[in-house]
N, C-alpha and C positions, 0 to 999 in steps of 0.2 A: 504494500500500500504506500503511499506518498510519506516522504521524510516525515513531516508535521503535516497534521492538519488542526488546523486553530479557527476559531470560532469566527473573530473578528477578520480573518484572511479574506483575501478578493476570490471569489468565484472563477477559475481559468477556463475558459471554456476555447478550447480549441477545436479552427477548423480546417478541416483536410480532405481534398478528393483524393482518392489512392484506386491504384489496380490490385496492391501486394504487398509485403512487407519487407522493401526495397529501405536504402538511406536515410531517410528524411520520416521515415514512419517507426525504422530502430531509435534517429535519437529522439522520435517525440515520446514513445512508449518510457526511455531510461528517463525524459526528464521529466515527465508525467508522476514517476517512481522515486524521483529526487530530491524535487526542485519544490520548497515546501508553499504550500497554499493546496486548493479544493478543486479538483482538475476534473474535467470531464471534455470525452474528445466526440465530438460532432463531426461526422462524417458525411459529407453529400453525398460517396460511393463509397462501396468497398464492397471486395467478397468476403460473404458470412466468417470464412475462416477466419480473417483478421480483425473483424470483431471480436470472434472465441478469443484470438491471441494476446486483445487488448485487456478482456474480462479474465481470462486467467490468471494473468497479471494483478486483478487486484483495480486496474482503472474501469471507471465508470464510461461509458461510450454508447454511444445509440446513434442509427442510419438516418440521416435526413434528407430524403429526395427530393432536389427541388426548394426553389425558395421561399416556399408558401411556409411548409415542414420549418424551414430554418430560420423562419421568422415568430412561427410557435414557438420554435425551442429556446429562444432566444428572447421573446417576452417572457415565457416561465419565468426567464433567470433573473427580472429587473431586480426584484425585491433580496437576490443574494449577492450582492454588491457586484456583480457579474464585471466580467473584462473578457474581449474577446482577443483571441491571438491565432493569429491566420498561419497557413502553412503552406501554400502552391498558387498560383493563379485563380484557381477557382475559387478558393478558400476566401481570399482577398479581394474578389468584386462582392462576392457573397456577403463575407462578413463586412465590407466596407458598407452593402445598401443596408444591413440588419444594424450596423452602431450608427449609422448615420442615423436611421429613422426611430430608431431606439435610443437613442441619447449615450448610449454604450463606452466606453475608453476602449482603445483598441491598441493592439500593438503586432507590428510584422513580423512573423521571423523569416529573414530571406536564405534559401539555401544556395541558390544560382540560379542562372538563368540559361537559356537552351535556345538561341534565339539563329536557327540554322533554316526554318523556313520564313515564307511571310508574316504566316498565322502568327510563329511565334514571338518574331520578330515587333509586331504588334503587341502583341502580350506583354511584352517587354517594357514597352514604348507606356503601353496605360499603365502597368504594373506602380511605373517610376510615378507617373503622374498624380498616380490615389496617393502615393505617398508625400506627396507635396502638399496633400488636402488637411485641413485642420484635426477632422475628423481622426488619423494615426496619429497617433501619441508618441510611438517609438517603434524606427525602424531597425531590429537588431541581424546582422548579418554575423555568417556564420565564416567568412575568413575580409580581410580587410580590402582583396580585391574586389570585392561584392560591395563592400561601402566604397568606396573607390568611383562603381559605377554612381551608385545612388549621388553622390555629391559634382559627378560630373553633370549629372542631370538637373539638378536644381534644388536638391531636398536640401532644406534645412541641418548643419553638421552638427545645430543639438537634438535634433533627433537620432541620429544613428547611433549605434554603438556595435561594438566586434563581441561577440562572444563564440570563441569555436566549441563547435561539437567535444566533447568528451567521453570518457569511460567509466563508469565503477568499477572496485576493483573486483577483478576477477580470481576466480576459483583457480588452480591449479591445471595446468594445459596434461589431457591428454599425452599416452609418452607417444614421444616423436617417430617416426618409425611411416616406412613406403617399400613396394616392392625392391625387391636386391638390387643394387648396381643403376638405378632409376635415380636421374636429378628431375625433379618434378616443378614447373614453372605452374604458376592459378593464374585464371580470370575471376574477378567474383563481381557479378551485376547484371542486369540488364540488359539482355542482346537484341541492341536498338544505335541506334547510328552514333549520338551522342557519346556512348560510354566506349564507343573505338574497336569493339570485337573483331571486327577486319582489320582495326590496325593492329592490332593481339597476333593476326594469325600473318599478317606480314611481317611479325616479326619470328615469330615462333615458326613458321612452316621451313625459310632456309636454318636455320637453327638444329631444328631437330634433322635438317639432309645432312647437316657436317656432324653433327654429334650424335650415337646411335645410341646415348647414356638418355639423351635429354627427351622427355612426355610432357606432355601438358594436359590442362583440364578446365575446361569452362562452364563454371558454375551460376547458371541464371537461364531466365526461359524472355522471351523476346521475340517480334517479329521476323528478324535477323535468322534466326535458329535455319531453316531450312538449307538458305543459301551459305552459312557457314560450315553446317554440315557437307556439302556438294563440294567445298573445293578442299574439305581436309579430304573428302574421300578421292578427290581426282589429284590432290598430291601422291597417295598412297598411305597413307599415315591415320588410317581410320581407326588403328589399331594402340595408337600413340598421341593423340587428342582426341580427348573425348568430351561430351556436353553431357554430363547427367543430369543436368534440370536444377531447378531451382531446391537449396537442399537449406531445411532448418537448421540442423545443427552443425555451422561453420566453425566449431572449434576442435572437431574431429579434422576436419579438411587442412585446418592449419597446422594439426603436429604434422601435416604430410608433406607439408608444402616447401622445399627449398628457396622457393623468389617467389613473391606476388609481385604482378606487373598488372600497374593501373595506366593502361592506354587511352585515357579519354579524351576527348574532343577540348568537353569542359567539365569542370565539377566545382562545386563548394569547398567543405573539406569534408573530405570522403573518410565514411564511418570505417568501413574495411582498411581505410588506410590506417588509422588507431589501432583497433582492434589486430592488425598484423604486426606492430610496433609493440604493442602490449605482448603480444603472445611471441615475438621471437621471431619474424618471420621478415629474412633481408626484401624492400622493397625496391622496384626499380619504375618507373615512371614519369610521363610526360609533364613538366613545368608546367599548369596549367590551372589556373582559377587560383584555389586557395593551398594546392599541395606545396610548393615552394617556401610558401608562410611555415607548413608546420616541418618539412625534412631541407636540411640543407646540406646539399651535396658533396658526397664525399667523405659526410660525417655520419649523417644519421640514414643515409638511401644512396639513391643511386638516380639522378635526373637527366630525361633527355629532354631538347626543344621538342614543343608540340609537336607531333606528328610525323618527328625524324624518324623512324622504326630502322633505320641503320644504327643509329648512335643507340637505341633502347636495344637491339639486338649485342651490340658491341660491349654492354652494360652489363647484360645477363651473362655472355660470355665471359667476363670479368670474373662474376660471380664463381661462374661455374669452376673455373680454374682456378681461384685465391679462395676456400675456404677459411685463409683465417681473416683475407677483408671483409666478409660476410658475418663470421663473428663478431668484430669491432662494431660494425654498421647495426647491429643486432642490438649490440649494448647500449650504444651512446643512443639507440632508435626508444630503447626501452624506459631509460633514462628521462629523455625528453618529453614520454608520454606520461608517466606519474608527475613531472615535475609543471606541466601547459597544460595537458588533457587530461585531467585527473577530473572526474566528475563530479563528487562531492565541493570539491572547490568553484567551479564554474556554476551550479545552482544558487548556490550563495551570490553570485551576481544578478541572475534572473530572477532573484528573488526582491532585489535591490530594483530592477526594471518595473515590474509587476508593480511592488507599494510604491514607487513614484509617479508611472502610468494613473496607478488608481487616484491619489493626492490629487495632481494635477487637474483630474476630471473633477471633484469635489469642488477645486478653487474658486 
C-alpha cells in the first residue's frame, strides 16, 4: 500500500491511457506505492490485466471510458481535496478539460515525447501549449532534456521541475547463470519504431555473423514483431535471437543477461535502464533523451550517437572481449543508481510537488 497515507493528504488521482505494463505504467505503479499521499489511478484504457496488476499491488484504480466517465470520477473526488496528475497525451487533454471545469490543481508528469509522425508531432505541439495554461500547476519531467523542450516552448521555468524515474530497493537478483559458452545481449520494450528494435537487430545480426558465442533476445510484443521476426529468420539466426513476448518477470531475464542495449529513437529515462544498473547488468546504448543525464560514458555504460549501430555494435564488442571493463561499468553503474535513482528518496520530492500544487490552488 502507499508509504503514508494521512488524512489531511491531497487526493492523487492519476491519469493514464495504456495498452500494457510498459515504462511509464512500472514507474507510476512504484510511485503510486511510495510516494506518500491517497492515490488512485484513473485509467481511460487499459487491458483488464493491468488493472488486476495495479489492484494487487494494493493501489486503488478503476477504467474510465470516455470523458463523460472521467468527468464523474472526477467530481466524486471535489470534496477529497483531489489533485489531478496526468501521465501520456490522453491523460492530459482529458485531465486538463476535467481541472479546468472542475476547478481541480493539476500537475504533469512528462515522460517524453515521440513526435516521428504528424499526429504526433501535433500532440507534441498542444501537449507544450496546455502546459502554458494557468490551469497546470506543475510540469515535472522525468530527465532535464524533456524540461529542456518544455522551456524552449514557452512554459513558465517555475513550473517545471526534473525528477527522474527511480527504484526501491530490490530483493536479491536471481543467481546469474545462461546456457554454456553463450554471451547473451537483451532488448527489453516495445517492438514499435520509437524504441529502435531494427536498430537492435542492425546491430546484433552482423555481430552474432562474426561471433558464434554471441544470442540475443527480444523481450516485448509490438506491431514490429512480424517483420523482425522475417529478417532474423532470413539472416539464418532464428535459432540465436529470439522474441518470447512480453515477459513479467524481468528479473529472471536479467541474471541472464551479459549487455542490455537500449537502441531507441527517443526515450525519457528508461525504467529498464535503472533496473539493469540496479541489478548488474553492463548497459550499452544510444545518447538519446534522458539516458546520457543518468550513464556517463565510459564510467557507468557504454554510449553511442543516436542511431550509429556501428559504434553501438563496436561497444558491445568491447564488452564482449574486456570482461573486467564490464565489471567496472557494473559497479560504478550500481553505485550511481542507489546514490540518483534511489526511490525512497525521489518520493520525498513528489511529495514536496503535490502539497505545493495543492497550496497554491487554495491561495
Amino acid at each position: 500500500m502507499n508509504a503514508a497515507i494521512h488524512t489531511g493528504a491531497p487526493r492523487i488521482l492519476h491519469l493514464l491511457n495504456s495498452g500494457g505494463f510498459y515504462g511509464a505504467e512500472r514507474m507510476l505503479l512504484d510511485h503510486c506505492q511510495a510516494t506518500p499521499g491517497r492515490h488512485r489511478v484513473l485509467f481511460l484504457d487499459a487491458p483488464e490485466d493491468l488493472l488486476a496488476r495495479f489492484r494487487e499491488a494494493g493501489v486503488e484504480c478503476q477504467r474510465c471510458q470516455g470523458l463523460g466517465a472521467l468527468l464523474k470520477a472526477l467530481r466524486d473526488e471535489r470534496g477529497n481535496r483531489a489533485l489531478v496528475n496526468s501521465h501520456n497525451f490522453k491523460g492530459l487533454l482529458f485531465g486538463w478539460v476535467g481541472a479546468s471545469l472542475l476547478r481541480l490543481p493539476m500537475v504533469i508528469t512528462q515522460h517524453g515525447f515521440t513526435p516521428r509522425s504528424r499526429k504526433q508531432r501535433f500532440y507534441t505541439w498542444l501537449s507544450l501549449q496546455l502546459c502554458r495554461t494557468p490551469t497546470v500547476g506543475r510540469v515535472v519531467c522525468v530527465a532535464e532534456s524533456i524540461a529542456r523542450i518544455h522551456r524552449d516552448a514557452g512554459v513558465a521555468s517555475t513550473k517545471l521541475q526534473v525528477i527522474p524515474n527511480g527504484l526501491p530497493q530490490a530483493s536479491a537478483l536471481p543467481t546469474r547463470g545462461h546456457g554454456y559458452g553463450q554471451w547473451l545481449a537483451g532488448y527489453v520494450g516495445r517492438l514499435s519504431s520509437e524504441k529502435g528494435p531494427d536498430l537492435f537487430l542492425d546491430t546484433l545480426i552482423p555481430l552474432c555473423q562474426r561471433h558464434p558465442k554471441v544470442h540475443a533476445v527480444m523481450l516485448g510484443e509490438g506491431p514490429e514483431r512480424a517483420v523482425l521476426q522475417a529478417r532474423i529468420d532470413a539472416a539464418g539466426l532464428t535459432a540465436r535471437i529470439t522474441l518470447p513476448g512480453f515477459q513479467r518477470d524481468m528479473r529472471s531475464w536479467m541474471a541472464r543477461l551479459d549487455a542490455l542495449v537500449i537502441s531507441s529513437r527517443t526515450e525519457g529515462t528508461p525504467m529498464i535502464l535503472l533496473e539493469a544498473m540496479q541489478d548488474g547488468v553492463p548497459v550499452v546504448a544510444f545518447g538519446v533523451g534522458g539516458i546520457p543525464d543518468v550513464i556517463e560514458h565510459g564510467r557507468s555504460g557504454l554510449l553511442a550517437k543516436p542511431l550509429a549501430v556501428d559504434e553501438l555494435g563496436l561497444h558491445l564488442q568491447a564488452l564482449l572481449e574486456d570482461p573486467a571493463q564490464a565489471a567496472e561499468l557494473v559497479a560504478r553503474a550500481s553505485q550511481t543508481q542507489r546514490e540518483r535513482y534511489h526511490l525512497p528518496t525521489l518520493a520525498q520530492h513528489w511529495a514536496q510537488v503535490y502539497r505545493g500544487t495543492a497550496k497554491e490552488a487554495i491561495a
